[in-house]
RODO-2510 file (C-alpha; in nm, 4 decimals, decimal comma):
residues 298
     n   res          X          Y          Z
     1     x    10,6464    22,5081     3,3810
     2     x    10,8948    22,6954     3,5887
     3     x    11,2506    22,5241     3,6792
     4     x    11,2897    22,7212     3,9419
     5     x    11,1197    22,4852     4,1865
     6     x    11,3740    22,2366     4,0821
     7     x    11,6136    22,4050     4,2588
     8     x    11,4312    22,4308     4,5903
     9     x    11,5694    22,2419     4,9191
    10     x    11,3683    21,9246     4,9243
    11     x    11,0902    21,9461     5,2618
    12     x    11,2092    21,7259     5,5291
    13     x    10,9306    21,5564     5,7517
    14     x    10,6476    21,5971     5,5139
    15     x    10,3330    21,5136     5,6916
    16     x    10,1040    21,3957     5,3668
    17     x     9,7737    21,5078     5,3634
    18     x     9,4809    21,5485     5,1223
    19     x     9,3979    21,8690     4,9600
    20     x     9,0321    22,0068     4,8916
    21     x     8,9918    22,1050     4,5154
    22     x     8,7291    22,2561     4,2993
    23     x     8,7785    22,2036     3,9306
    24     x     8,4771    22,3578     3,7176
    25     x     8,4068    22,1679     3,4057
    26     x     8,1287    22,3911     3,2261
    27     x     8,3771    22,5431     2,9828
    28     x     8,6105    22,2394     2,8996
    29     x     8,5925    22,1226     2,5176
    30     x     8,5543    21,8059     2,4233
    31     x     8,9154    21,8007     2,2808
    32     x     9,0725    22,0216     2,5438
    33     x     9,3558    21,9362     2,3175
    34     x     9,2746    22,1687     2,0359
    35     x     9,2769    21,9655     1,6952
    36     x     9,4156    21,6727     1,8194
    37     x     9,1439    21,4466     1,8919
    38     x     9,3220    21,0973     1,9750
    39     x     9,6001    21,2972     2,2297
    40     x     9,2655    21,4017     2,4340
    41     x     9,1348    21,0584     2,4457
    42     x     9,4302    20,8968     2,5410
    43     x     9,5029    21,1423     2,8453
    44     x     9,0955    21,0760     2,8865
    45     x     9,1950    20,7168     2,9771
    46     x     9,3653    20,7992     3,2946
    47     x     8,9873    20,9350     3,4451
    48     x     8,8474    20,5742     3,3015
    49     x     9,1255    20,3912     3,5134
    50     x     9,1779    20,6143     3,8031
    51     x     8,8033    20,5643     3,9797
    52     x     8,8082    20,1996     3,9542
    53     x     9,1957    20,1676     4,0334
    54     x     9,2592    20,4176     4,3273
    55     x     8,9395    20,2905     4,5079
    56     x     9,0848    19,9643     4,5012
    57     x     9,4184    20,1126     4,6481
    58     x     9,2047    20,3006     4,9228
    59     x     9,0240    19,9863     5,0280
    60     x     9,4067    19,7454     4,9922
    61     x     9,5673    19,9726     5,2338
    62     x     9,2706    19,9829     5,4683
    63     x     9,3174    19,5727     5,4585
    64     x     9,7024    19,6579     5,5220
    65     x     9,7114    19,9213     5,8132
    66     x     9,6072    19,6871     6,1207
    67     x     9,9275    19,4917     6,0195
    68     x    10,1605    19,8190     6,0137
    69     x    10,3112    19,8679     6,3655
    70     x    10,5674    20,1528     6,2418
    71     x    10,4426    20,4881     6,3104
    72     x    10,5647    20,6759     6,0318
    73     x    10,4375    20,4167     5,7648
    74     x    10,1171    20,4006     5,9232
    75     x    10,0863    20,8410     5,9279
    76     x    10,2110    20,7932     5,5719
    77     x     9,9531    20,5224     5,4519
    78     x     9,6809    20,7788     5,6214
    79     x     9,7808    21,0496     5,3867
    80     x     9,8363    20,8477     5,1296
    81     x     9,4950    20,6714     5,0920
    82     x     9,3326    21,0514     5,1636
    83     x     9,5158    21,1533     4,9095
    84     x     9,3818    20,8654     4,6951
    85     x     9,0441    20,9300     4,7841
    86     x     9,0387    21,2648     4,6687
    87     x     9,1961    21,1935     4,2787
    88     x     8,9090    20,9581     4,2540
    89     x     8,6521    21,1849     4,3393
    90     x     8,8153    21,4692     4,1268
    91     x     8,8223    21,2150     3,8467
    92     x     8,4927    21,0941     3,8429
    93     x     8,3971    21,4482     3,8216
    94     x     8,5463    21,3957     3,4646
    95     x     8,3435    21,1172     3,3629
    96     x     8,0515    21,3285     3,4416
    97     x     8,1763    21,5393     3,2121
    98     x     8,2652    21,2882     2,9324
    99     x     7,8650    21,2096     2,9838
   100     x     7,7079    21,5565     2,9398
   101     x     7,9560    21,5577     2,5936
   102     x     7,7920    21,2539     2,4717
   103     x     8,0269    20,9616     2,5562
   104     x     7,8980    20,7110     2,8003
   105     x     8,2147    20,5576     2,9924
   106     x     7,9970    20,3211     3,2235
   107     x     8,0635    20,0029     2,9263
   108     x     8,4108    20,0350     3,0201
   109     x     8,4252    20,1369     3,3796
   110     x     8,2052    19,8649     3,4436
   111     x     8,3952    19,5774     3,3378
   112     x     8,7023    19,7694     3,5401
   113     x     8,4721    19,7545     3,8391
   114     x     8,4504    19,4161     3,7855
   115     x     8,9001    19,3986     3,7201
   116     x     8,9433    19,5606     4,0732
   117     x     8,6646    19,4513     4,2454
   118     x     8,5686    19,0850     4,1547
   119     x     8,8827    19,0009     4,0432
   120     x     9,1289    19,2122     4,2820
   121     x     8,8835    19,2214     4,5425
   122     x     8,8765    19,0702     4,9086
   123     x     8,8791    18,6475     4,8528
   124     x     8,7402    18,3876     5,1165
   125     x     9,0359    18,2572     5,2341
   126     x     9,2035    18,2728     5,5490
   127     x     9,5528    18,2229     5,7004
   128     x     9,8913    18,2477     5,5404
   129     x     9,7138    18,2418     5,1595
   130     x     9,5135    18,5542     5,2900
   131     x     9,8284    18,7113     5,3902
   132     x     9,9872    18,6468     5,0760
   133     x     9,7005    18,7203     4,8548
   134     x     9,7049    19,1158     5,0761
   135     x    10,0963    19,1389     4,9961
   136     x    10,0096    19,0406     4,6269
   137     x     9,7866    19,3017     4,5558
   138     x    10,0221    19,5785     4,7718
   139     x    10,3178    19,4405     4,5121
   140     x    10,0840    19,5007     4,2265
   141     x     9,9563    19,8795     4,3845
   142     x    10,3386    19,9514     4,4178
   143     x    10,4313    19,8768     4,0615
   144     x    10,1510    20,0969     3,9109
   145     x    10,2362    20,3491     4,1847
   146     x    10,5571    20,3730     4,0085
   147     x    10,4125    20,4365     3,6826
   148     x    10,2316    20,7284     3,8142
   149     x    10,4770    20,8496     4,0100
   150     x    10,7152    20,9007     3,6595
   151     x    10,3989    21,0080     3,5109
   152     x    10,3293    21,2810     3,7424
   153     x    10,6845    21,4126     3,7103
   154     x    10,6340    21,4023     3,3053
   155     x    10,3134    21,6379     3,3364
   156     x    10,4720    21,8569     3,5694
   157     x    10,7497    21,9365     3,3426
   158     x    10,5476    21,8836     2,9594
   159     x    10,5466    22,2518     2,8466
   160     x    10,4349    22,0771     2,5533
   161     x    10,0683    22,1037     2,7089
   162     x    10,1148    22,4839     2,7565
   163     x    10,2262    22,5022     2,3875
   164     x     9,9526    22,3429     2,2146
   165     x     9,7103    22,5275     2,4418
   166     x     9,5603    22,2882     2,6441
   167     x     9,2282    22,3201     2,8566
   168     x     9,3904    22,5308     3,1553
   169     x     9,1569    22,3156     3,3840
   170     x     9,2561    21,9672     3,2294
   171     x     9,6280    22,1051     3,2995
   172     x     9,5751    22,2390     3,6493
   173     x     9,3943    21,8776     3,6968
   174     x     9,6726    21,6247     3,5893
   175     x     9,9433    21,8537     3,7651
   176     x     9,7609    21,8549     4,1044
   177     x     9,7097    21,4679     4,0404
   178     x    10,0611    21,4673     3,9418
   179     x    10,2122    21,6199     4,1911
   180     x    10,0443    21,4603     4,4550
   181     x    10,1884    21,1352     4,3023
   182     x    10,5412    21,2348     4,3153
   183     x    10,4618    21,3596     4,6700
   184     x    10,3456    21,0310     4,8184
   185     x    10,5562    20,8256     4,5477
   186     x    10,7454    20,5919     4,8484
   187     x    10,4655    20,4581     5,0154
   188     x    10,3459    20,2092     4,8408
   189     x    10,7146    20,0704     4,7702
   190     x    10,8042    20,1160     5,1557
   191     x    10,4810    19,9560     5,2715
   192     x    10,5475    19,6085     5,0000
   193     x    10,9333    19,6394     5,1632
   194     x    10,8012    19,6322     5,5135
   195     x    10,5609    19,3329     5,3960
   196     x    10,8224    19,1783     5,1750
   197     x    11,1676    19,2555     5,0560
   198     x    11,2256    18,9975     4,8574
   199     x    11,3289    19,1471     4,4666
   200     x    11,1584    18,8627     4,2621
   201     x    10,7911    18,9767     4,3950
   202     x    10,8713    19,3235     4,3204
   203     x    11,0204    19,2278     3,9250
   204     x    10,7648    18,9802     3,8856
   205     x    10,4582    19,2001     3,9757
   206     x    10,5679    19,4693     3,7895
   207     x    10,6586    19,2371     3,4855
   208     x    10,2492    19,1041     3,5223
   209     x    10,1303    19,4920     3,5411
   210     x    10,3518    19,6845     3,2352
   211     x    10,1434    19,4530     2,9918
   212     x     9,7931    19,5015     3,1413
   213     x     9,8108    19,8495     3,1694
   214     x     9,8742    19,9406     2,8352
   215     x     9,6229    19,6567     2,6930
   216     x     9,3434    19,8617     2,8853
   217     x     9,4901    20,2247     2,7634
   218     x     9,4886    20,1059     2,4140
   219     x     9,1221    19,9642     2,5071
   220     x     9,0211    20,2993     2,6184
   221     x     9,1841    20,5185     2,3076
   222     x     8,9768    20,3595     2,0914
   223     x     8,6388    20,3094     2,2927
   224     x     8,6568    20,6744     2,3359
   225     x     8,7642    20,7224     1,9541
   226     x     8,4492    20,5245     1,8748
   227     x     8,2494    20,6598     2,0441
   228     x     8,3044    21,0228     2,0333
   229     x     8,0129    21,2098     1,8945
   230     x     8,2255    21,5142     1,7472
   231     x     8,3949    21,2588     1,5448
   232     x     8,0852    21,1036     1,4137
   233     x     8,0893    21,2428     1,0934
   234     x     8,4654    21,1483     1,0037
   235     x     8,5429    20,8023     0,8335
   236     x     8,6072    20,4989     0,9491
   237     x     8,9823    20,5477     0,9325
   238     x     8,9887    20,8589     1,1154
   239     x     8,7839    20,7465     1,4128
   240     x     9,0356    20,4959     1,4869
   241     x     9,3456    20,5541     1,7000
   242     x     9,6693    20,5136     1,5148
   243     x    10,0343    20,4837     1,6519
   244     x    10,1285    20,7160     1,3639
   245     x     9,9144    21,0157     1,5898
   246     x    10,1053    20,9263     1,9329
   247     x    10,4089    20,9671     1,7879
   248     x    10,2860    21,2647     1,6361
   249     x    10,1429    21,3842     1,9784
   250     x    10,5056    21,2552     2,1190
   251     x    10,6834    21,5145     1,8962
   252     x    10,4947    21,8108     2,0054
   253     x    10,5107    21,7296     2,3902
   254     x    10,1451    21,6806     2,4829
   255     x    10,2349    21,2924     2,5566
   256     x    10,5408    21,0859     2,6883
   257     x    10,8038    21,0178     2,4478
   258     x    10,7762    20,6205     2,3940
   259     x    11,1375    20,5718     2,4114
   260     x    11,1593    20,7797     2,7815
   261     x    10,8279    20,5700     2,8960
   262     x    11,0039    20,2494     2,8499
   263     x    11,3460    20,3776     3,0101
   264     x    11,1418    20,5000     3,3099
   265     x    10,9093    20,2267     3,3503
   266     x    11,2189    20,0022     3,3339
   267     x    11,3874    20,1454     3,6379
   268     x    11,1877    19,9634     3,8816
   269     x    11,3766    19,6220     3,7649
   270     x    11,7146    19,7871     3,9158
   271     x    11,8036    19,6213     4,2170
   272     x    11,9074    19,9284     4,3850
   273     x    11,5715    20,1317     4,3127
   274     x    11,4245    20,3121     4,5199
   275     x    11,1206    20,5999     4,4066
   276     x    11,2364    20,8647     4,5683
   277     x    11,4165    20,9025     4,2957
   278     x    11,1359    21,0058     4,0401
   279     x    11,0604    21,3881     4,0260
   280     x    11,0744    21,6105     4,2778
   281     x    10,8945    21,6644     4,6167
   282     x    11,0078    22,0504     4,6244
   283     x    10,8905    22,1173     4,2919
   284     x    10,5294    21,8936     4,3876
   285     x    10,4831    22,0909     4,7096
   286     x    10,5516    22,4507     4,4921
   287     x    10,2862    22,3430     4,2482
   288     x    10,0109    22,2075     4,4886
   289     x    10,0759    22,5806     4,6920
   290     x     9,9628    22,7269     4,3257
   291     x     9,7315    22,4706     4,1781
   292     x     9,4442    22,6946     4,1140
   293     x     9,1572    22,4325     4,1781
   294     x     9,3236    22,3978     4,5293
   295     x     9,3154    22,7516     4,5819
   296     x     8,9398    22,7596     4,4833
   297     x     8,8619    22,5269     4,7208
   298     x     9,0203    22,7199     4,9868
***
């Protein structure tokens, strides 16, 4: 990717808004990732997750907004659960495609219907526990928000992608989703700060989340390892994820360093954070004028 962008005045007033996109799948390999197998299926994981997760943001917020009297956080939570809307959709389209290869996903996205909507999901109870139980979730939807938000700048800036040749579509995907994330990365913070300010909700939540997430991405690795028909006719051994391979894919750039996950993911337990901080909103904008599934769609 292009530094240049970095160097761009960031947009003042940015009304948020979701973007049309038309990503065609026909020609994407299995491993977009060519020869690398188990750095494919662990990006895959993100279109397992996303679905599930962002349609439970969508329907949170929608719970949230009657309560939101300030203008500008309300116009923001409107763009921001449009926005929402439309990487679900655009991932979903991915789990089609994970079908017509041969994987099934619904055995996992299934039981994470179940996470988000059973467990996470509207409760009958009424009052001040209902209004807690609403804040609760938005403290939980901020913390992951931040995750992605870091994400999204990684991808924007891994010319590691580029050099091991990577699907153009998969790229052009996770950079739109990316930069739409570092776009609307405040929101979610701002809206928990305007429900509740207080700093041992925001550690605590965010303390409860770090360990989940990366229970259900290891989860996902290796149903997708196991269940990959390309890799049927390797051993055992080889159709199992390894930590060995994602520091190998680490090395060459295709996925986060470990050591620069854990310093970013840490950030949020700074008193003084704030994501506006992650990425850039000049560089987002640039790539979101280029994306070429947005300019498809247009």
């Amino acid at each position: 990717m292009s530094t240049e962008t970095l160097h761009l005045a960031e947009p003042e007033n940015l009304v948020l808004q979701p973007r049309q996109v038309a990503f065609d799948w026909a020609n994407v390999p299995m491993h977009y990732i060519p020869g690398d197998p188990v750095a494919t299926h662990t990006i895959n994981v993100l279109h397992l997750l996303l679905p599930e997760g962002e349609d439970w943001f969508v329907a949170t917020f929608k719970e949230a907004l009657p309560f939101i009297d300030d203008e500008k956080l309300r116009d923001d939570v409107i763009g921001f659960i449009g926005q929402e809307s439309m990487h679900a959709g655009a991932h979903t389209g991915v789990l089609d495609h994970l079908a017509s290869n041969g994987i099934d996903p619904t055995p996992f996205t299934d039981q994470l219907h179940w996470l988000f909507d059973k467990l996470l999901g509207p409760r009958p109870i009424t009052g001040l526990k209902e209004q807690n139980y609403l804040v609760e979730r938005l403290a939980l939807i901020a913390a992951i928000e931040h995750i992605t938000a870091f994400l999204g700048d990684w991808v924007l800036n891994a010319e590691g992608l580029d050099r091991a040749h990577m699907h153009p579509t998969m790229i052009d995907l996770l950079r739109w989703h990316g930069a739409e994330e570092v776009e609307h990365r405040a929101v979610a913070y701002d809206v928990l700060m305007y429900f509740d300010k207080r700093y041992i909700r925001r550690a605590r939540t965010q303390a409860l989340i770090i360990p989940v997430i990366i229970y259900l991405w290891i989860r996902g690795v290796r149903f997708l390892m196991a269940n990959d028909p390309a890799l049927a006719p390797q051993s055992n051994h080889r159709r199992k994820p390894h930590w060995s391979d994602y520091f190998h894919a680490a090395r060459r750039g295709v996925l986060p360093n470990p050591a620069t996950l854990l310093l970013r993911m840490s950030t949020y337990f700074l008193p003084g954070y704030h994501p506006s901080k992650e990425g850039s909103t000049a560089q987002a904008v640039a790539y979101l004028a280029s994306s070429p599934a947005a300019r498809a769609a247009s």
